[in-house]
NUMAR-418406 format. One record per residue: residue in one letter; y, z, x of N, C-alpha, C in turn. Coordinates in pm, 1 decimal. Example, Ala and Ser with C-alpha at 12.3 -4.5 7.8 and 13.67 -1.06 7.14 Angstrom:
% NUMAR-418406
A:-569.0:780.0:1319.0:-450.0:780.0:1230.0:-330.0:780.0:1320.0
S:-225.0:708.0:1285.0:-106.0:714.0:1367.0:3.0:787.0:1290.0
% end
This chain:
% NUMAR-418406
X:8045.6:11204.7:10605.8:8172.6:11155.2:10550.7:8259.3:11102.1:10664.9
X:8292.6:11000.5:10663.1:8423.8:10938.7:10745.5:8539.1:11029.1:10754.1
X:8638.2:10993.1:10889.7:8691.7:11091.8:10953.0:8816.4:11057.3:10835.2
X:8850.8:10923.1:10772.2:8999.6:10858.7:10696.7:8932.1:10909.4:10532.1
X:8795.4:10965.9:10507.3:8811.5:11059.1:10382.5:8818.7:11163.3:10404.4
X:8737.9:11262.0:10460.9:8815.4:11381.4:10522.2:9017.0:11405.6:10507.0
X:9068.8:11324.3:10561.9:9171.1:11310.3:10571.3:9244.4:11320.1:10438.3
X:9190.0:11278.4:10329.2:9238.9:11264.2:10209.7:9224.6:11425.6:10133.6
X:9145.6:11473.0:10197.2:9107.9:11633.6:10095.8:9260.0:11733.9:10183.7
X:9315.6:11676.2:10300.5:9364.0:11794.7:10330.6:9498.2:11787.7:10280.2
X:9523.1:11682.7:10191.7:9726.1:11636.6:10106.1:9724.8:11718.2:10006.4
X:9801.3:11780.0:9960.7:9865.7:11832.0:9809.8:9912.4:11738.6:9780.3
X:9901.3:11723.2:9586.5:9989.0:11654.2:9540.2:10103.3:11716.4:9477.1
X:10163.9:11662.1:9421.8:10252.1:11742.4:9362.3:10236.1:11767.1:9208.6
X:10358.3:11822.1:9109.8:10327.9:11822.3:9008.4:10367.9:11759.3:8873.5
X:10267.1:11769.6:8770.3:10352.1:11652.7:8714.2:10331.2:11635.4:8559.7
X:10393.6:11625.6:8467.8:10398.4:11604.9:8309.9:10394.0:11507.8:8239.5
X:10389.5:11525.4:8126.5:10399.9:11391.2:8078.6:10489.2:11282.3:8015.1
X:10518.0:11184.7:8069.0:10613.8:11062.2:8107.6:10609.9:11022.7:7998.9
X:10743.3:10968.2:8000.5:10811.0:10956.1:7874.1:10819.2:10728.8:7854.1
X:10810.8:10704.0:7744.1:10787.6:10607.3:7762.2:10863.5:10479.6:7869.5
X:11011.9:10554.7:7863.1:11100.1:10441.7:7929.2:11156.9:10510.6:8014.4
X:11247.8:10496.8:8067.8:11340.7:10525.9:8212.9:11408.0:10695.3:8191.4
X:11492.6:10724.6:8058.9:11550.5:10863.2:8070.4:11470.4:10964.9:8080.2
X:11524.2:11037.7:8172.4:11471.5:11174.2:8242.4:11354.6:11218.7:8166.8
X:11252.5:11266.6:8196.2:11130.7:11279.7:8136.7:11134.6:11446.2:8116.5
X:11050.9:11512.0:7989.4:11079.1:11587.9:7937.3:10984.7:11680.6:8054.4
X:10937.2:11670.4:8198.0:10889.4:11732.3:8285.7:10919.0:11728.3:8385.9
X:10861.4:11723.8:8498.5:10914.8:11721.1:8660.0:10738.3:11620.6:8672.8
X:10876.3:11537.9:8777.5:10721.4:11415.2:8817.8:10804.4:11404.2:8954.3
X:10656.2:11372.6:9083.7:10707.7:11421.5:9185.3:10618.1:11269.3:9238.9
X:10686.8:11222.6:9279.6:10664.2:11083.5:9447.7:10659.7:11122.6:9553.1
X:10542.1:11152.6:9672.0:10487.8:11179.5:9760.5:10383.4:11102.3:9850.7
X:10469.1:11107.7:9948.7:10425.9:11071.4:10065.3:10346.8:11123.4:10122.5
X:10194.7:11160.3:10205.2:10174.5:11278.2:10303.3:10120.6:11163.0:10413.5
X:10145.4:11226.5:10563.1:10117.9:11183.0:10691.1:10017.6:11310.0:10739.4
X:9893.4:11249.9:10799.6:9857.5:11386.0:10879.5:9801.5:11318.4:11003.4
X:9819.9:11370.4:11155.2:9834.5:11350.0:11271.8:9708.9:11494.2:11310.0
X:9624.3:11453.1:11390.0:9531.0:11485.6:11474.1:9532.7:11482.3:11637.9
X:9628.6:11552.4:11733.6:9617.2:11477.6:11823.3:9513.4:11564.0:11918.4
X:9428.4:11418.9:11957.9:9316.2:11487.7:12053.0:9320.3:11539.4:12202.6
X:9376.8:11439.7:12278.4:9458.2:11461.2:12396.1:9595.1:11369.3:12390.4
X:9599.6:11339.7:12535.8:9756.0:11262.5:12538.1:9799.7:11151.5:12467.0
X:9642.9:11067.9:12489.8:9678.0:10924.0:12424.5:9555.5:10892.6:12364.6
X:9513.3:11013.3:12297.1:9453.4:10968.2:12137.4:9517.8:11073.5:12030.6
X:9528.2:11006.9:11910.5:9615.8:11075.1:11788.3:9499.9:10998.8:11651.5
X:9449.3:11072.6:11620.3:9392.9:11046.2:11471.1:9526.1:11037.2:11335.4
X:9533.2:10903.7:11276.6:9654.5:10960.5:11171.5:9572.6:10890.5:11018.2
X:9594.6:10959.1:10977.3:9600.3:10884.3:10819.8:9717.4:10941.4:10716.6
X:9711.6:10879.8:10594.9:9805.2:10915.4:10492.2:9743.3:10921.5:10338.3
X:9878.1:10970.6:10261.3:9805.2:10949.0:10138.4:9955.7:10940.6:10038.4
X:9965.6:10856.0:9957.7:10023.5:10872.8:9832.8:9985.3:10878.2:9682.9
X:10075.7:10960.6:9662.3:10079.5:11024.0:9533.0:10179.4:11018.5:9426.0
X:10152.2:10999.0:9313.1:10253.8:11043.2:9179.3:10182.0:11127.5:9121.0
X:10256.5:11243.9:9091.6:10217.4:11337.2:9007.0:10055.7:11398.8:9120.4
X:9953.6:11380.0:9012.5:9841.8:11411.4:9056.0:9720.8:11307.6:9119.1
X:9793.4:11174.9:9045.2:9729.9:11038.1:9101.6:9757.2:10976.2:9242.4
X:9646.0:10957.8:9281.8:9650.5:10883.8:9386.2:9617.6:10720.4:9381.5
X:9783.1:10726.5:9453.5:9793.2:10559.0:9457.7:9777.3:10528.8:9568.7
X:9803.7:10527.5:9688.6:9790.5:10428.7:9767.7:9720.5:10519.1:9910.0
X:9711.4:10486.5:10040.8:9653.2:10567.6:10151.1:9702.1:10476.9:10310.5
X:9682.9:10532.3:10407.4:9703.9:10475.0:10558.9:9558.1:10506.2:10588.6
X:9498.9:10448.7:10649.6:9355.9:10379.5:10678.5:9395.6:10478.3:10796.2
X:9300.3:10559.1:10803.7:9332.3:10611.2:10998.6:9246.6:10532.3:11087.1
X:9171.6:10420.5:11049.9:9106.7:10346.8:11155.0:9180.8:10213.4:11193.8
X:9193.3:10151.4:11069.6:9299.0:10041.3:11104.9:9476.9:10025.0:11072.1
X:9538.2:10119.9:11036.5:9670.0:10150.0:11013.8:9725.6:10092.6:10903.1
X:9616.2:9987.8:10801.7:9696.8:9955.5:10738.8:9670.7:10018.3:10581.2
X:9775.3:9990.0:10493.7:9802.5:10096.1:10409.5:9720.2:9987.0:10247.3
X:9664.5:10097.5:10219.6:9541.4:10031.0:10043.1:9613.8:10127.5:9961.7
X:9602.0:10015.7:9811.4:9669.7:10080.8:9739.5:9550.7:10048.2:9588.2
X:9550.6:10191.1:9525.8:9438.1:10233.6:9473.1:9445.0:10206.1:9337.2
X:9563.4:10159.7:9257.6:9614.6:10149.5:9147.1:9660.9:10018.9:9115.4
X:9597.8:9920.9:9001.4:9645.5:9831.6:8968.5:9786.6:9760.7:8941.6
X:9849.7:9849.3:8895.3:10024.4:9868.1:8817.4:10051.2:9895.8:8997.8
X:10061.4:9948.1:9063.3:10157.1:9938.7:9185.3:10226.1:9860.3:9260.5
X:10146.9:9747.9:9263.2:10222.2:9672.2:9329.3:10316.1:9580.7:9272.0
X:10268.3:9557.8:9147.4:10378.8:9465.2:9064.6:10479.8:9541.1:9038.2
X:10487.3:9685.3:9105.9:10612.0:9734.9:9000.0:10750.4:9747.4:9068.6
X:10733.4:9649.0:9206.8:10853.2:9681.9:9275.1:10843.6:9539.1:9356.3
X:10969.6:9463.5:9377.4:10931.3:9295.3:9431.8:10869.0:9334.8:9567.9
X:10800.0:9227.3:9636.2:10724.8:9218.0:9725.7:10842.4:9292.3:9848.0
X:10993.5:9245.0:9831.0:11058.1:9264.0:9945.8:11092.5:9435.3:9968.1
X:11063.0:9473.9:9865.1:11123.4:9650.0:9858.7:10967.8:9696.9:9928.6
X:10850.9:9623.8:9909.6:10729.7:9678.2:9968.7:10719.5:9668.5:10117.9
X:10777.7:9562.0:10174.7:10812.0:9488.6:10288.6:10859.6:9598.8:10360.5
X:10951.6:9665.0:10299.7:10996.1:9775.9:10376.9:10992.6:9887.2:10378.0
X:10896.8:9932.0:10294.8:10865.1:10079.4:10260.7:10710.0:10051.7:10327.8
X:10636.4:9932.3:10343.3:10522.7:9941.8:10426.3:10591.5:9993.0:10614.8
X:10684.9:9851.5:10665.4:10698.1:9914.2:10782.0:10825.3:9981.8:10803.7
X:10854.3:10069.0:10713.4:10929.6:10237.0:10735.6:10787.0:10295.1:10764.9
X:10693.3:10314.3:10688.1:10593.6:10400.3:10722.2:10520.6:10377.1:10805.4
X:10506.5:10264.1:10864.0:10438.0:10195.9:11014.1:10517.4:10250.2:11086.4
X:10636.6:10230.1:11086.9:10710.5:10300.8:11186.1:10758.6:10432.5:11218.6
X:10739.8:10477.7:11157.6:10761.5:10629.2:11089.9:10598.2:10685.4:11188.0
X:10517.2:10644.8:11159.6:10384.2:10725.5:11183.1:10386.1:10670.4:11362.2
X:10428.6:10595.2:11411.4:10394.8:10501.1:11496.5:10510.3:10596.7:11637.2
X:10577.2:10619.5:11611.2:10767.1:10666.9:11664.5:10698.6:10806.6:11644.9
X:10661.5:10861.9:11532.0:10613.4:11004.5:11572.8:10541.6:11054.0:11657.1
X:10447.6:10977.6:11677.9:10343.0:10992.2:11744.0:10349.3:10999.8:11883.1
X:10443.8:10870.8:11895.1:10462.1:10850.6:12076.9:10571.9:10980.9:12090.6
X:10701.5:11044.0:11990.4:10749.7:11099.8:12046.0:10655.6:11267.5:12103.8
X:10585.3:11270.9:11962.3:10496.9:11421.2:12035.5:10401.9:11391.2:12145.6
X:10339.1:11304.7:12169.5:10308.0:11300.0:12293.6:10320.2:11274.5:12405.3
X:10468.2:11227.3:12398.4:10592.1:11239.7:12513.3:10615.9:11355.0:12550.3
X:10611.7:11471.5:12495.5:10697.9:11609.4:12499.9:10628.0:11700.1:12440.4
X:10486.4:11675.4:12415.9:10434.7:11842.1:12408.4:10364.9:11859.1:12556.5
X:10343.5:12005.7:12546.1:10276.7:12062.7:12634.5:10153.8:12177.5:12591.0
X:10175.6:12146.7:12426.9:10116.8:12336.2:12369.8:9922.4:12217.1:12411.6
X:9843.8:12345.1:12420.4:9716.9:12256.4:12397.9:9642.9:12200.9:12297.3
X:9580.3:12074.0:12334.5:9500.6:12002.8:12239.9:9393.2:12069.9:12212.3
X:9364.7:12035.0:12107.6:9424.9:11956.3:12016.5:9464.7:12010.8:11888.8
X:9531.9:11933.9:11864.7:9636.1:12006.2:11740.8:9681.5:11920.1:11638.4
X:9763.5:11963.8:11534.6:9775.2:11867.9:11396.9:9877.4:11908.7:11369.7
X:9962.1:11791.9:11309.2:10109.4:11774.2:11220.0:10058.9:11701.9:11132.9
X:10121.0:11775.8:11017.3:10147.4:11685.5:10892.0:10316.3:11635.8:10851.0
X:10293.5:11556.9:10785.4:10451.5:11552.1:10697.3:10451.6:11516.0:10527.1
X:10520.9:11563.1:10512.9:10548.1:11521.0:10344.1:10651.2:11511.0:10289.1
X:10689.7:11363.5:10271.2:10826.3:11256.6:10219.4:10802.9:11266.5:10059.8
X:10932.9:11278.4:10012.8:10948.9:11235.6:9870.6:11031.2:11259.5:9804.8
X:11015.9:11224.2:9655.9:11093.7:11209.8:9586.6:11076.2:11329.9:9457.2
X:11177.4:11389.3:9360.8:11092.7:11508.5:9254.7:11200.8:11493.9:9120.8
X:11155.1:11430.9:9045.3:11241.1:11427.9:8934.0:11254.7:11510.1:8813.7
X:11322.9:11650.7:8820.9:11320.4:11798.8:8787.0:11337.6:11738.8:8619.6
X:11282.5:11855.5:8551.6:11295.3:11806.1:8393.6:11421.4:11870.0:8366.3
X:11532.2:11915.3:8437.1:11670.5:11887.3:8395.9:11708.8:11778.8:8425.5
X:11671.4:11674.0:8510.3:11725.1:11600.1:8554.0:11783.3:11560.0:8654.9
X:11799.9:11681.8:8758.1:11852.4:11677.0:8902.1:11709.7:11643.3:8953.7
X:11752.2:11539.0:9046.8:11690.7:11509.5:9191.0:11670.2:11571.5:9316.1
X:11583.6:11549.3:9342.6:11539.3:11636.0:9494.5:11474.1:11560.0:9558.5
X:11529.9:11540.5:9668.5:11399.9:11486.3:9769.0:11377.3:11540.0:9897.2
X:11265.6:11521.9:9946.2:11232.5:11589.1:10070.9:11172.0:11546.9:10168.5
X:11207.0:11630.7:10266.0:11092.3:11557.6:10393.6:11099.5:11676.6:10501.3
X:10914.8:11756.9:10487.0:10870.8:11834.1:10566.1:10793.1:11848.0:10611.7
X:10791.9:11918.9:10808.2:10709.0:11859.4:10866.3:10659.4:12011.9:10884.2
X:10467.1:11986.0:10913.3:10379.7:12119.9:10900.5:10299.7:12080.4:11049.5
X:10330.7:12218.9:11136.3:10262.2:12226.2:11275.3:10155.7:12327.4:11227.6
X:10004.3:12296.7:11251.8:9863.2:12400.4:11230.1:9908.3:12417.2:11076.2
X:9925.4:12359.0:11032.4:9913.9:12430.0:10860.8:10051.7:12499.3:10841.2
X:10121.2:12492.9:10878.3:10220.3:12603.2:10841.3:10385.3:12533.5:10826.4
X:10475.6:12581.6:10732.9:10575.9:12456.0:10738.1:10671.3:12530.1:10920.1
X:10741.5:12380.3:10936.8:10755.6:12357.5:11049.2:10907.9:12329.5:11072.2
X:10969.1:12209.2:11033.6:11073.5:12170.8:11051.5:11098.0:12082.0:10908.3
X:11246.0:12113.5:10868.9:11237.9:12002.3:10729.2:11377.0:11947.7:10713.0
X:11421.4:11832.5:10735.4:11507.7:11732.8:10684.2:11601.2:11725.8:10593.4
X:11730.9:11754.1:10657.2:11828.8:11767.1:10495.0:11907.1:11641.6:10518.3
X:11849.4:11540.4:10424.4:11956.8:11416.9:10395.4:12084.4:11409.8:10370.3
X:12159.5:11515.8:10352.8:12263.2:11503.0:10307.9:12346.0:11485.8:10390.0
X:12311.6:11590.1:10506.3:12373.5:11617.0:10672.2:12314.7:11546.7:10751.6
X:12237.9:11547.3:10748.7:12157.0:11416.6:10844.9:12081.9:11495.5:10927.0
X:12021.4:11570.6:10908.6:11968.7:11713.4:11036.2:11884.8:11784.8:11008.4
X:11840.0:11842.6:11105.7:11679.6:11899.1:11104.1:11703.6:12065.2:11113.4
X:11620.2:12109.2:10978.2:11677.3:12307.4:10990.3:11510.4:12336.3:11000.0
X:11562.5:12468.4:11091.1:11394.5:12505.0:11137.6:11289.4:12603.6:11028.7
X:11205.2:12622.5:11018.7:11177.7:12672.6:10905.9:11054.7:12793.0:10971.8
X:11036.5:12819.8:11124.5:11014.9:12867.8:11220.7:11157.7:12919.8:11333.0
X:11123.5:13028.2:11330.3:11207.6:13035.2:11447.6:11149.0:13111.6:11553.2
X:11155.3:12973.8:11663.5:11093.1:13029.1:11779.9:11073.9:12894.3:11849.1
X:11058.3:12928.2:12017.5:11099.7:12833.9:12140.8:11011.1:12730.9:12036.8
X:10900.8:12714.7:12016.9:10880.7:12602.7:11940.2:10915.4:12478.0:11865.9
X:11010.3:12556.7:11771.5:11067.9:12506.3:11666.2:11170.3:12442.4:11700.6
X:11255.4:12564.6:11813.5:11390.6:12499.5:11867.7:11397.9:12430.8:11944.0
X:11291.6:12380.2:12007.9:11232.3:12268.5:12086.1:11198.2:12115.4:12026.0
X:11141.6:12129.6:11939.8:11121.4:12037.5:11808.0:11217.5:11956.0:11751.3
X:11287.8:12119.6:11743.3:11469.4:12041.3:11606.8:11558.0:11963.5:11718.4
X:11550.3:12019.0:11840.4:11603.3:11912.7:11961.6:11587.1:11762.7:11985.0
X:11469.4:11780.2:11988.9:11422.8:11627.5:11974.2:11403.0:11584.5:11904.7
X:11372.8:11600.7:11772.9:11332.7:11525.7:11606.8:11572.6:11475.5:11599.0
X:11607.5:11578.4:11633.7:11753.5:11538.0:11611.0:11818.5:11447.0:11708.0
X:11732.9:11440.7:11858.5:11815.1:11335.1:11860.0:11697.8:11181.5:11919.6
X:11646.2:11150.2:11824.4:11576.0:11088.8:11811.6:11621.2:10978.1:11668.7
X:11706.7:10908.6:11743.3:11786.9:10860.8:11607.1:11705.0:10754.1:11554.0
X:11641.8:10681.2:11641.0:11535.4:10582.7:11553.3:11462.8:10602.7:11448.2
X:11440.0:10738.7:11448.7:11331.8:10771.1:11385.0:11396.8:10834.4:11265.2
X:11522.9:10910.4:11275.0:11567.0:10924.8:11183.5:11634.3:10828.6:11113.9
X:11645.7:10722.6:11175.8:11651.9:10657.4:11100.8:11583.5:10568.5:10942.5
X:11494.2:10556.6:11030.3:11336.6:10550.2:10942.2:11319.7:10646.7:10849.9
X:11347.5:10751.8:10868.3:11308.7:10861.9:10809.4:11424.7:10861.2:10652.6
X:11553.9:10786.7:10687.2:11661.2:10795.0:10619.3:11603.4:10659.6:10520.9
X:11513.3:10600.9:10570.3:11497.6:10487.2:10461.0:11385.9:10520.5:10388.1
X:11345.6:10577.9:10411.8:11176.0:10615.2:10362.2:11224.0:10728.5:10213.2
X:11318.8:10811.3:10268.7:11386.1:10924.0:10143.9:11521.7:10828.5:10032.2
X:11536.5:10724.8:10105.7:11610.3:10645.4:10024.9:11527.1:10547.0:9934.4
X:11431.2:10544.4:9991.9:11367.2:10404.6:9909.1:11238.9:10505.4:9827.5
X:11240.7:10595.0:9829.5:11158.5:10706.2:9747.4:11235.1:10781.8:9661.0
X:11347.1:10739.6:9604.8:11448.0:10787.3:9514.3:11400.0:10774.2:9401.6
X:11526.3:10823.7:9236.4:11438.5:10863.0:9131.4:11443.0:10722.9:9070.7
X:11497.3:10598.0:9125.7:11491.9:10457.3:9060.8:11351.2:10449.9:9056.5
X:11235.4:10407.4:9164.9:11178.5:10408.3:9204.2:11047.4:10477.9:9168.7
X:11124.5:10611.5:9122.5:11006.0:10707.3:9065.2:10977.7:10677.9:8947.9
X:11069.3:10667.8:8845.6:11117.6:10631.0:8730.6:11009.3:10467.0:8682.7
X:11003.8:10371.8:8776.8:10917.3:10284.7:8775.0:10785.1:10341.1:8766.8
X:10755.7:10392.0:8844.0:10600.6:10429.0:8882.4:10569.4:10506.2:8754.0
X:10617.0:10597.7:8739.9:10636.9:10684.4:8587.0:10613.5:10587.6:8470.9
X:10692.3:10465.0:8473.1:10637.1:10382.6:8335.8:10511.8:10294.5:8337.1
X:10502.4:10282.7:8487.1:10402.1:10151.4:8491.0:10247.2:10259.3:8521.7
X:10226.2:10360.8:8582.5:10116.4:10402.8:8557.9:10101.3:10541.7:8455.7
X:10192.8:10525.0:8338.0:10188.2:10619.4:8225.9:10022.3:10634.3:8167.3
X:10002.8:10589.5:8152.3:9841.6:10597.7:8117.9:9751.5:10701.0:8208.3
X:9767.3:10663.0:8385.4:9669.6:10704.6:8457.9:9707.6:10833.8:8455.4
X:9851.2:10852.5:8447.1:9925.5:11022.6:8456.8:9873.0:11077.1:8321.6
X:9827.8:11013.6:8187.8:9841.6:11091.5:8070.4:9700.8:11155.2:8134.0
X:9618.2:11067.7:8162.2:9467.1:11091.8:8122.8:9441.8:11205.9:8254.3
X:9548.8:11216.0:8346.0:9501.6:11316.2:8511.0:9521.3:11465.8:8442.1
X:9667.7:11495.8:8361.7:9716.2:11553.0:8325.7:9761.5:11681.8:8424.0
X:9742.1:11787.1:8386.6:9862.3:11922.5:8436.3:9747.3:12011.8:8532.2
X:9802.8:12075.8:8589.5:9740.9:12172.2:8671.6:9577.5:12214.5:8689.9
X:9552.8:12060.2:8777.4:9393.5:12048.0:8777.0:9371.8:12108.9:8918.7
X:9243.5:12151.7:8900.7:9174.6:12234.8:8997.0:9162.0:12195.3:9129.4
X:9194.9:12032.6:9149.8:9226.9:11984.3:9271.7:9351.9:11990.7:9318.6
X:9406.2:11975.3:9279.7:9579.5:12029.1:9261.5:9555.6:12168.6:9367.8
X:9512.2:12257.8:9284.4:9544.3:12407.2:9356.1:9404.5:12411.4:9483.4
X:9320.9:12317.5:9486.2:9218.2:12297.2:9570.1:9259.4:12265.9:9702.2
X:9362.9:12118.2:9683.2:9400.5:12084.1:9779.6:9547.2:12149.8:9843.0
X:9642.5:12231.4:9780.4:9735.8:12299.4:9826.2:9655.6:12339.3:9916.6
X:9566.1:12454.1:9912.5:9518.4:12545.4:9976.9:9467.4:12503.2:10095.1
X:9409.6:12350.0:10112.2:9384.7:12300.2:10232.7:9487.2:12262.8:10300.2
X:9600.2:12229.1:10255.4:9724.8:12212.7:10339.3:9819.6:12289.9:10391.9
X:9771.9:12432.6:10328.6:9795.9:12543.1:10455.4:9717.6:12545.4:10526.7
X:9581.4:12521.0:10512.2:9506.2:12575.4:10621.5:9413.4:12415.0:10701.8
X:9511.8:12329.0:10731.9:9452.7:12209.3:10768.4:9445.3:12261.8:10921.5
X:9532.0:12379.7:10995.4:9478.7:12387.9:11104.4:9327.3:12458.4:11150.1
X:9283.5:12524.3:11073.0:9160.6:12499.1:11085.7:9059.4:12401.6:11061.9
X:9117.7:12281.0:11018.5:8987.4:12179.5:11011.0:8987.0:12113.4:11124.2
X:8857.0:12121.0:11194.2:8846.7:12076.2:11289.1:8708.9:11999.4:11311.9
X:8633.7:11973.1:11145.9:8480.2:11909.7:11154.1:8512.6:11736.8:11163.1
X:8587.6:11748.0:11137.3:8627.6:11599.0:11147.8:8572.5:11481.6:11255.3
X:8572.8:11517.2:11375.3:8563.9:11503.7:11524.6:8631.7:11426.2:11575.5
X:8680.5:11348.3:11659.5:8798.6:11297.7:11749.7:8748.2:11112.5:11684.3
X:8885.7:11031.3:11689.3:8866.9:10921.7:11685.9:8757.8:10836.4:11739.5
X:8736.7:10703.6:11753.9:8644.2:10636.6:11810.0:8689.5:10602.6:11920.5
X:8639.6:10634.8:12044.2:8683.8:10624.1:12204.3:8778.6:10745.0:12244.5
X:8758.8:10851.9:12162.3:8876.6:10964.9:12250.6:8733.3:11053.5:12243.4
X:8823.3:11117.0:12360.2:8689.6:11224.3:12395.0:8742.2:11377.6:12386.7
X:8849.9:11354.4:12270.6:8909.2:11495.7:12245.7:8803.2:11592.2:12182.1
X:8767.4:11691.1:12217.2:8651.8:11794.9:12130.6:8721.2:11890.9:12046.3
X:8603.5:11903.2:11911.1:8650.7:11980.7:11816.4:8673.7:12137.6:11848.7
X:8794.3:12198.1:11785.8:8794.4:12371.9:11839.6:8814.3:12418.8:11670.0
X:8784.5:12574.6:11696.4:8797.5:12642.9:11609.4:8963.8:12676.8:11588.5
X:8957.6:12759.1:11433.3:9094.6:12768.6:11400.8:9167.4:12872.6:11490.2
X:9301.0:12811.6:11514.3:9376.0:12884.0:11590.0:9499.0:12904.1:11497.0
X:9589.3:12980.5:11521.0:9711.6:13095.0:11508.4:9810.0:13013.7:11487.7
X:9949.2:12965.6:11462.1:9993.4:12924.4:11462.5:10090.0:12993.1:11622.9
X:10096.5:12881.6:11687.3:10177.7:12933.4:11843.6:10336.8:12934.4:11848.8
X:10384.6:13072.1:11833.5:10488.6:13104.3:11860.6:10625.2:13005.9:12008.5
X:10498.4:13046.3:12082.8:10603.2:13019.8:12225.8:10543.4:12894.7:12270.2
X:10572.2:12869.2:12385.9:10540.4:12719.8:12450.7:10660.2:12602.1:12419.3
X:10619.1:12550.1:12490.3:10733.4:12432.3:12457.9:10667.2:12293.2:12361.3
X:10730.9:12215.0:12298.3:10705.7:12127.3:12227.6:10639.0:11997.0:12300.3
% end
């Protein structure tokens, strides 16, 4: 199996009901998701791919060989003008691109190791909105994003973390990016996707066995390590390790 399918078993999706024909609040919770996952082998090799999701369907992905992003669902792309894609493609080019150089600017813990993230949007069947954006060091949550304040709360505490929230905060480019990616993943947006692939959501339906299959790999993505290092890095595969308390970022 290729290292960019691999990549796809280790995302949760989220969860999701069934959509209501037109725009008002749907009589469930339907969730828009983003996932990023980062491999880094040594200094200057980083394995990344992605994956998106509605509900339980998978729509679209980041190629971890060539960076660019396929989208798996017919109804997707017509359902938003070319120019709103324009920029939700390079938010996430840039987004994956800015992460990358910043952790391997400023770690020191050893290679090789894995971050994930997961952006989105969750449209609660009361009707309140939620969105999120959290980042997972070895499987475990890490640091997570409150839009409202503009700031990073640790979800670890330890030299790690507080090392992390230092630099993810003042790293304004990126939060910046990060501020468009949770804006342009809002419930307008969701609300589209919800009408235009109503069909693929009826037929996926509720709490499938991949669902709770793949949660379970996204705690424990720090042990996957069969994967093996990109093409031209000579990072080697290790067994699962602990999640590391101390060290610096």
């Amino acid at each position: 199996m290729q290292p960019h399918a691999i990549l796809l078993l280790f995302f949760f999706p989220g969860t999701t009901a069934e959509p209501e024909a037109l725009f008002p609040s749907p009589a469930g919770s339907h969730m828009l998701k983003l996932l990023h996952f980062a491999t880094f082998q040594n200094s200057t090799s980083v394995l990344v791919g992605g994956l998106g999701l509605l509900g339980d369907v998978k729509v679209g992905s980041l190629d971890s060989r060539t960076g660019n992003i396929r989208y798996y669902r017919p109804w997707l792309r017509p359902s938003l003008p070319k120019g709103d894609w324009d920029v939700i493609e390079s938010s996430i080019k840039s987004y994956v691109r800015d992460f990358s150089r910043l952790v391997q600017m400023y770690t020191t813990v050893p290679y090789p190791f894995v971050f994930q993230s997961s952006i989105g949007c969750e449209l609660q069947s009361n009707g309140t909105i939620r969105t999120f954006f959290d980042i997972a060091y070895e499987g475990q949550n890490f640091l997570r994003f409150n839009l409202d304040a503009g700031t990073w709360d640790q979800m670890q505490h330890n030299q790690l973390s507080a090392k992390a929230e230092h630099l993810m905060a003042n790293a304004s480019t990126l939060n910046e990016v990060i501020q468009v990616l949770l804006n342009d993943t809002r419930v307008d947006i969701l609300r589209l996707f919800i009408q235009a692939g109503k069909a693929d959501l009826e037929r996926r339906g509720n709490g499938s066995a991949w669902t709770r299959c793949a949660a379970s790999l996204w705690r424990s993505t720090g042990a996957q390590r069969g994967m093996g290092p990109p093409r031209g890095s000579t990072g080697a595969a290790t067994a699962k390790r602990p999640m590391r308390g101390g060290g610096t970022f």
